[in-house]
C-alpha positions as CSV (number, residue, x, y, z in Angstrom):
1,X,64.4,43.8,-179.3
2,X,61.4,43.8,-181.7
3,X,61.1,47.0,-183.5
4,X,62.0,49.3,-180.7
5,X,60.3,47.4,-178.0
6,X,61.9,44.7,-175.3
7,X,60.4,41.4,-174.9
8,X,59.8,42.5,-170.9
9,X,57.7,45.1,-172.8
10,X,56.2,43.0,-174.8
11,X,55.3,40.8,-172.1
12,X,54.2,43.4,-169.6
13,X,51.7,45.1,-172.7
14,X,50.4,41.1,-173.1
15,X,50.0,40.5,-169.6
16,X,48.0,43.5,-169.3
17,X,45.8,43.0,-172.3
18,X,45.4,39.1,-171.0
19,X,43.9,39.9,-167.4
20,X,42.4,43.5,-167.6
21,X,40.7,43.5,-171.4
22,X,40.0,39.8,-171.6
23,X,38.0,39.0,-167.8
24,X,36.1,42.9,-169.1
25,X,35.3,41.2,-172.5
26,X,35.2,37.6,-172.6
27,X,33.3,35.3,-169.6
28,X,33.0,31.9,-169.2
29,X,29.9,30.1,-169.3
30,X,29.9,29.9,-165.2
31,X,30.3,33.9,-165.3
32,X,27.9,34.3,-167.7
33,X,24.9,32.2,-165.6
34,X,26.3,34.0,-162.2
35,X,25.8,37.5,-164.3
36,X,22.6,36.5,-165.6
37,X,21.1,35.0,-161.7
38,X,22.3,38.7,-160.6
39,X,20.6,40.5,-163.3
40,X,17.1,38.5,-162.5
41,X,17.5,39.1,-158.9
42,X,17.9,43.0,-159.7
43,X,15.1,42.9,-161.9
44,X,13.0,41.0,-159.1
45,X,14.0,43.1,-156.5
46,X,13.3,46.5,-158.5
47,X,9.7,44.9,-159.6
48,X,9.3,44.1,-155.8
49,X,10.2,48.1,-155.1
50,X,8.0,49.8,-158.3
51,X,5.2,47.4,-156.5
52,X,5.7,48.5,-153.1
53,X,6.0,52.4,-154.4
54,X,2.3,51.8,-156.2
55,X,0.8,50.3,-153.1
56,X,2.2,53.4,-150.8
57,X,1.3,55.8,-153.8
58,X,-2.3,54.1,-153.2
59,X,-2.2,53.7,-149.9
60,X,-1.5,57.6,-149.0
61,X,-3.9,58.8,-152.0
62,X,-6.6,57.2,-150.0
63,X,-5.6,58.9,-146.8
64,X,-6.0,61.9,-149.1
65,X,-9.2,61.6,-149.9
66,X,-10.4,60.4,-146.5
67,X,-8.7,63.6,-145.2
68,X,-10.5,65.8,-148.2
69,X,-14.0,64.4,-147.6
70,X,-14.2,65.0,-143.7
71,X,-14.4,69.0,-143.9
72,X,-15.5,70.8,-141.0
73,X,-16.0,74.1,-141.2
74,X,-16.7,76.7,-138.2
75,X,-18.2,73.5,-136.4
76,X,-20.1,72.0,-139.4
77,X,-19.4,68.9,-141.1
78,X,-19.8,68.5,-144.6
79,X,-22.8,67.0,-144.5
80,X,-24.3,69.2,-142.4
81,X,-23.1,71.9,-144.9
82,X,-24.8,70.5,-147.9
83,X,-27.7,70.0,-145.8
84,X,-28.1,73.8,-145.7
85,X,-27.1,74.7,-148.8
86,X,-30.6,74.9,-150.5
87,X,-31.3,77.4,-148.3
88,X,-28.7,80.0,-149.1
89,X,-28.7,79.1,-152.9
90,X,-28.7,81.9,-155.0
91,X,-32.0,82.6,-157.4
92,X,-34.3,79.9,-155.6
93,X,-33.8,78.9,-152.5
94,X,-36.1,76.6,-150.4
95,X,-36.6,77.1,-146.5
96,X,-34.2,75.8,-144.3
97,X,-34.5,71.7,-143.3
98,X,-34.9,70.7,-139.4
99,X,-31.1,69.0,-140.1
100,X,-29.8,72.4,-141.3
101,X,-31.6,74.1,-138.3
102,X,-30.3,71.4,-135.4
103,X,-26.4,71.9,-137.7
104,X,-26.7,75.2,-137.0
105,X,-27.5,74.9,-133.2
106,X,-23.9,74.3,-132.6
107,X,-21.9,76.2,-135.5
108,X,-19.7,78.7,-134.5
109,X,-21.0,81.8,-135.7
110,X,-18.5,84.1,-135.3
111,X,-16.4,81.8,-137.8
112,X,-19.3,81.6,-140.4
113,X,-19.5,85.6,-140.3
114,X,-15.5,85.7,-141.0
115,X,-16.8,84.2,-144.4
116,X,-19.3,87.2,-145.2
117,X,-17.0,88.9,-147.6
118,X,-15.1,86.2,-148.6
119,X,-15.5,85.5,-152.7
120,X,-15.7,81.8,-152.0
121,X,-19.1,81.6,-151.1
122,X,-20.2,83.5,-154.3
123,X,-18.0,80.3,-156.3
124,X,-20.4,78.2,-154.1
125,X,-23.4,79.2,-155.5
126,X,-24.1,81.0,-151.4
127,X,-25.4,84.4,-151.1
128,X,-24.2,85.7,-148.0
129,X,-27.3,87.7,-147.6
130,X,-29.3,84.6,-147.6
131,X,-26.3,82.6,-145.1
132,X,-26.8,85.4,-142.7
133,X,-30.4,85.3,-142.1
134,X,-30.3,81.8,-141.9
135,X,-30.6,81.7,-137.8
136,X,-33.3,83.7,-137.8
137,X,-35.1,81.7,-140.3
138,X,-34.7,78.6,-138.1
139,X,-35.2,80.4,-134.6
140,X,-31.8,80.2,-133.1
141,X,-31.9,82.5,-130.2
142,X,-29.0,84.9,-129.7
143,X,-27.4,84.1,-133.1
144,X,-25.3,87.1,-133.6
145,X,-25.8,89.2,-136.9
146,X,-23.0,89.2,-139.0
């Protein structure tokens, strides 16, 4: 007995020290390479998954804008929206285009009124006055007045 302790004691606390601390603390040069192969591989293959998040982040942000740029609105496209514009400007606004009168041929009207009142138009630069009287102004027959 060494000062209070058995040599099975002893032998167990060694043997537990030798195979639990040691394989935790110390590596051979074999473990070292295997550990350093795994940690490249993980660094590749987290590279290979920040790249393949960018090119999705990318690849939905166009879909986003695609999405943003092709309004229609009450049977208008954007284009045809901007074409009329000018004419419903507030302060100056110019006569309606023939491409704002032949848009307006097939916009829904009764949607366009729902927009009257709204204070969107007014954020637009539109006076609703002016967007109103806009089939009469290009001759659209049984346009109904909002």
């Amino acid at each position: 007995m060494v000062a209070g302790k058995t040599v099975h004691g002893l032998l167990l606390t060694h043997y537990i020290r030798r195979y639990t601390f040691s394989s935790t603390f110390t590596s051979t040069p074999q473990t070292q390479q295997k550990n350093k192969r795994k940690i490249k591989k993980k660094k590749k293959a987290s590279k290979k998954a920040a790249a393949a998040m960018i090119v999705m982040m990318v690849m939905i942000m166009a879909m986003l804008v695609d999405m943003s740029v092709a309004i229609d609105l009450c049977g208008m496209t954007q284009d045809e929206l901007n074409e009329c514009k000018p004419a419903v400007t507030k302060g100056n606004p110019t006569s309606p285009s023939q491409l704002c009168c032949t848009a307006l041929q097939h916009a829904d009207f009764a949607c366009l009124c729902g927009y009257k009142n709204s204070p969107w138009l007014g954020s637009f630069g539109v006076d609703p006055e002016l967007a109103s009287g806009l089939p009469k102004e290009c001759g659209i027959p049984n346009a109904p007045t909002c």
